[in-house]
C-alpha positions in Angstrom: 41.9 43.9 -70.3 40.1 40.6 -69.7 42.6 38.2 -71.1 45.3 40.3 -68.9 43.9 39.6 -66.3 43.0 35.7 -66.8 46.8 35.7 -67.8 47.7 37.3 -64.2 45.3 34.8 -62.4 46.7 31.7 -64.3 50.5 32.5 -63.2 49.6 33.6 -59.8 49.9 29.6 -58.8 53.1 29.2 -60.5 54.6 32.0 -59.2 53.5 30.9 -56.1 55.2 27.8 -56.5 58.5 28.6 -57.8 58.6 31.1 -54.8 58.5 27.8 -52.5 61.0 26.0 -54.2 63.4 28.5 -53.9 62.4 29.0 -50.4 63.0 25.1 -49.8 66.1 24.8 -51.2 67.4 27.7 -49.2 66.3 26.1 -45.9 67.9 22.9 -47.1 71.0 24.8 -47.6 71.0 25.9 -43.9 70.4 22.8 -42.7 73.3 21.5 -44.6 75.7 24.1 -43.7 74.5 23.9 -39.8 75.8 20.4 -39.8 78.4 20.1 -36.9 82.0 19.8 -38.0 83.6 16.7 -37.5 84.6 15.5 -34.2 88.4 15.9 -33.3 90.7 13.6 -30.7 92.8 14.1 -28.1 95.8 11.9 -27.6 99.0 12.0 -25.2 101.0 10.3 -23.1 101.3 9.6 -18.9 104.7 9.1 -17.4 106.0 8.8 -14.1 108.8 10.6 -13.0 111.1 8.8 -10.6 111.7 5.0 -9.9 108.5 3.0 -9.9 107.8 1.8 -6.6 107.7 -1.7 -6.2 104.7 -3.9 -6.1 104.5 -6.7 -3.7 103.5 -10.4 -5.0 100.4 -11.7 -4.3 99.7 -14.7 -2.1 96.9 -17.0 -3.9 97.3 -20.0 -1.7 94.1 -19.6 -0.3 92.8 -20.9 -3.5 94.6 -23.7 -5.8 93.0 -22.8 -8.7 94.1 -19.1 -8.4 97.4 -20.0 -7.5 97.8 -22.6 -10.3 97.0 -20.1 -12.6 99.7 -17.9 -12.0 102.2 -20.7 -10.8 105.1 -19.3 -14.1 104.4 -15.9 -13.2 103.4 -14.4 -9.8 100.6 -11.8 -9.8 101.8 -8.3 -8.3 99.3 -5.4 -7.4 98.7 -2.9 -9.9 98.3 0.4 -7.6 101.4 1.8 -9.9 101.8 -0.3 -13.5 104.9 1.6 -15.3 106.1 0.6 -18.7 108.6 1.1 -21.1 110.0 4.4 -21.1 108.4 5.5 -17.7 105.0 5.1 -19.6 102.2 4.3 -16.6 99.3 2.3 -17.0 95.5 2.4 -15.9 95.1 6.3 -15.8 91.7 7.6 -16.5 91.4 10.6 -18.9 88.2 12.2 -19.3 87.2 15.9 -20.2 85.8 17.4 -16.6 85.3 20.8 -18.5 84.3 22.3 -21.6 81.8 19.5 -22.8 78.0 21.0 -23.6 75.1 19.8 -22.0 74.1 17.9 -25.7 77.4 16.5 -25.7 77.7 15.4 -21.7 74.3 13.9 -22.2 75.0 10.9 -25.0 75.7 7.8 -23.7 77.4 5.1 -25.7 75.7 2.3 -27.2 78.5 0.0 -26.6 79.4 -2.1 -23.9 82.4 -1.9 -21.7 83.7 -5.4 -20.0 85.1 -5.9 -16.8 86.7 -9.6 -16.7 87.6 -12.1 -13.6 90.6 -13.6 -14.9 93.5 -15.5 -13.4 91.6 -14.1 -10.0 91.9 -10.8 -10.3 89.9 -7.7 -12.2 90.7 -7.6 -15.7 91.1 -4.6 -16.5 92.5 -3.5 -13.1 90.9 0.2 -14.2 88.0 0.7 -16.3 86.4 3.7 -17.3 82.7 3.8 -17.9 80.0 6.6 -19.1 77.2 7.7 -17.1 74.4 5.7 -18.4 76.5 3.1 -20.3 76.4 -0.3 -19.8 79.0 -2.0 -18.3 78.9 -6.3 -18.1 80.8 -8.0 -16.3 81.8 -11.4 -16.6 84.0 -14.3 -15.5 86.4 -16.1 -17.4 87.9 -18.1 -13.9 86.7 -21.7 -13.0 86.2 -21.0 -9.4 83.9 -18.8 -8.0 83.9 -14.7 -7.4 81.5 -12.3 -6.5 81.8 -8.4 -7.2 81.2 -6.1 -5.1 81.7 -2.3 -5.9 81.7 0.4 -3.4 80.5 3.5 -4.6 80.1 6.7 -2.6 76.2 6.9 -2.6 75.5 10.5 -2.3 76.4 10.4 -5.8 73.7 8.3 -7.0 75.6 5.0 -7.4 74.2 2.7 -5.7 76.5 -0.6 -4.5 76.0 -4.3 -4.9 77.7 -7.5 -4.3 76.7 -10.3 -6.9 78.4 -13.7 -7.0 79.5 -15.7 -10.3 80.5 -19.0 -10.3 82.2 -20.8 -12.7 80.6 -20.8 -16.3 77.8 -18.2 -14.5 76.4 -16.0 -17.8 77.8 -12.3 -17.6 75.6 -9.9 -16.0 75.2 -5.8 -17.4 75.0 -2.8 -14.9 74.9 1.0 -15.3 76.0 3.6 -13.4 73.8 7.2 -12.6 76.4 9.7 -11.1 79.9 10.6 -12.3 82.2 9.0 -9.9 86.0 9.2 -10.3 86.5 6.2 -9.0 84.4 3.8 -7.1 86.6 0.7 -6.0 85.6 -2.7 -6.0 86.1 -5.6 -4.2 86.0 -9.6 -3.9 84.5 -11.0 -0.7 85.8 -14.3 -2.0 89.9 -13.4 -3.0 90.5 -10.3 -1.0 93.6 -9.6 -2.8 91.0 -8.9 -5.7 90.7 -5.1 -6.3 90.4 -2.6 -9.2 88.3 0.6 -9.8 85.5 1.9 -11.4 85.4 6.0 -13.1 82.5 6.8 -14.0 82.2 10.0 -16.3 80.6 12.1 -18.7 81.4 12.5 -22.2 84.2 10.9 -23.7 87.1 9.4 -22.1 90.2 7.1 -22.4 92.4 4.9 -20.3 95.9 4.8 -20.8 97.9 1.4 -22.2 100.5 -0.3 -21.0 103.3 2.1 -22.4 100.7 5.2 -21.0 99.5 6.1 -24.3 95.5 7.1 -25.0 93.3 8.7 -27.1 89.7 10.2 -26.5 88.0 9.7 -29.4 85.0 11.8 -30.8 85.3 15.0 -29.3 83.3 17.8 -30.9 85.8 21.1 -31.6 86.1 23.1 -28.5 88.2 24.0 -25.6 88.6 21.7 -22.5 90.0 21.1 -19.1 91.6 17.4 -19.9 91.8 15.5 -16.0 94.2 12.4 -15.6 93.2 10.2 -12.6 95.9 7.4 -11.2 94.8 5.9 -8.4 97.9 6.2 -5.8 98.2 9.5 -7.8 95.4 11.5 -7.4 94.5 14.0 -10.3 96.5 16.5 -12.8 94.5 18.5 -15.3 95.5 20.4 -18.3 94.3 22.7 -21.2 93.7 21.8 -24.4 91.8 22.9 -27.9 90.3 20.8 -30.3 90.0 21.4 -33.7 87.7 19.8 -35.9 88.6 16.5 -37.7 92.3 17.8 -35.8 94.0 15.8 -33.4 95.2 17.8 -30.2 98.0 16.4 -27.8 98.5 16.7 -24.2 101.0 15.1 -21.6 101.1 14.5 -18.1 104.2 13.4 -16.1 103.1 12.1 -12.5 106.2 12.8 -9.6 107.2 9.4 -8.1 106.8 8.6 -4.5 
């Protein structure tokens, strides 16, 4: 009866421990399978409907480097950029409903870049993240400042900064979604483009209105398209993981 019992006192620890190990690997294999599924896409297409409306020129006179710079090829505004096959350019796509909180709340770790070039904004529409960084520099030898005007019951708070030639790019960051906060040149007041600030992923479209919003977690969504003469179109769509999911929008001429 004594050596029974010694017997049942010795395996007692390793009992003990095999029951652990079993018990870790099963929490392992939670952890493993809770791992998020891969993050899908959502790609598409903007058009216009109708003849594009024409975009005056843009007198740089004022200035002889600006206007040397585009002496082969006048600048135009870029209210309404339409490419080939009615595609239009400088629409903002971002998801305005769907994303969770965890989701909404990353903020990318790179940089977008807004550009002076040839005097004007370069590009004419950028899209930014709440929280991202956004520098700006100048690629012009004459002097600009930029001066964005945001709409400060949202949180944004404006600015006007100067750059003059060879002047080291400067980063900013916005606090409030804001679709879109324009911005101006004191200098060039032809100069013009926007700013739309979101959260969660987003896209602008290319030259022939293509995009693609990258690294969207599986899900349903309300997709929103912003153009800036425009205004907005939104449209359903699912995303499956790993999966890309197409939408279109077609904006109606003026």
């Amino acid at each position: 009866m004594k050596m029974k019992k010694r017997y049942q006192y010795r395996s007692a620890p390793l009992l003990l421990a095999l029951f652990l190990i079993c018990l870790g690997v099963r929490i392992l294999g939670q952890k493993v399978n809770a791992a998020p599924p891969a993050a899908g896409k959502i790609t598409g297409t903007v058009k216009l409907d109708g003849a594009a409306p024409h975009m005056k020129g843009i007198d740089m006179t004022k200035d002889p480097y600006c206007a040397k710079y585009h002496a082969s090829a006048p600048a135009h505004l870029e209210n309404v950029a339409v490419g080939s096959g009615g595609g239009l350019e400088n629409v903002v796509l971002y998801l305005s409903e769907g994303l969770s909180a965890t989701a909404a709340a990353e903020v990318p770790s790179q940089k977008v870049q807004l550009d002076q070039k040839g005097c004007q904004y370069l590009p004419h529409v950028i899209a930014v993240d709440v929280g991202q960084q956004m520098e700006v520099i100048t690629s012009d030898q004459t002097a600009h400042n930029i001066h964005p005007l945001p709409d400060m019951s949202t949180g944004n708070i404006g600015w006007n900064r100067s750059q003059p030639p060879g002047a080291p790019p400067f980063d900013s960051a916005w606090k409030g979604e804001e679709v879109a906060i324009p911005v101006k040149c004191n200098i060039h007041p032809w100069m013009h483009g926007y700013i739309a600030v979101v959260r969660g992923p987003y896209a602008t479209t290319d030259s022939d209105g293509s995009f693609t919003i990258a690294n969207v977690p599986p899900g349903s969504y309300t997709v929103t398209a912003w153009q800036e003469e425009y205004g907005k179109q939104t449209a359903k769509v699912t995303v499956a993981a790993a999966t890309p999911a197409t939408v279109d929008f077609t904006f109606k001429a003026k």
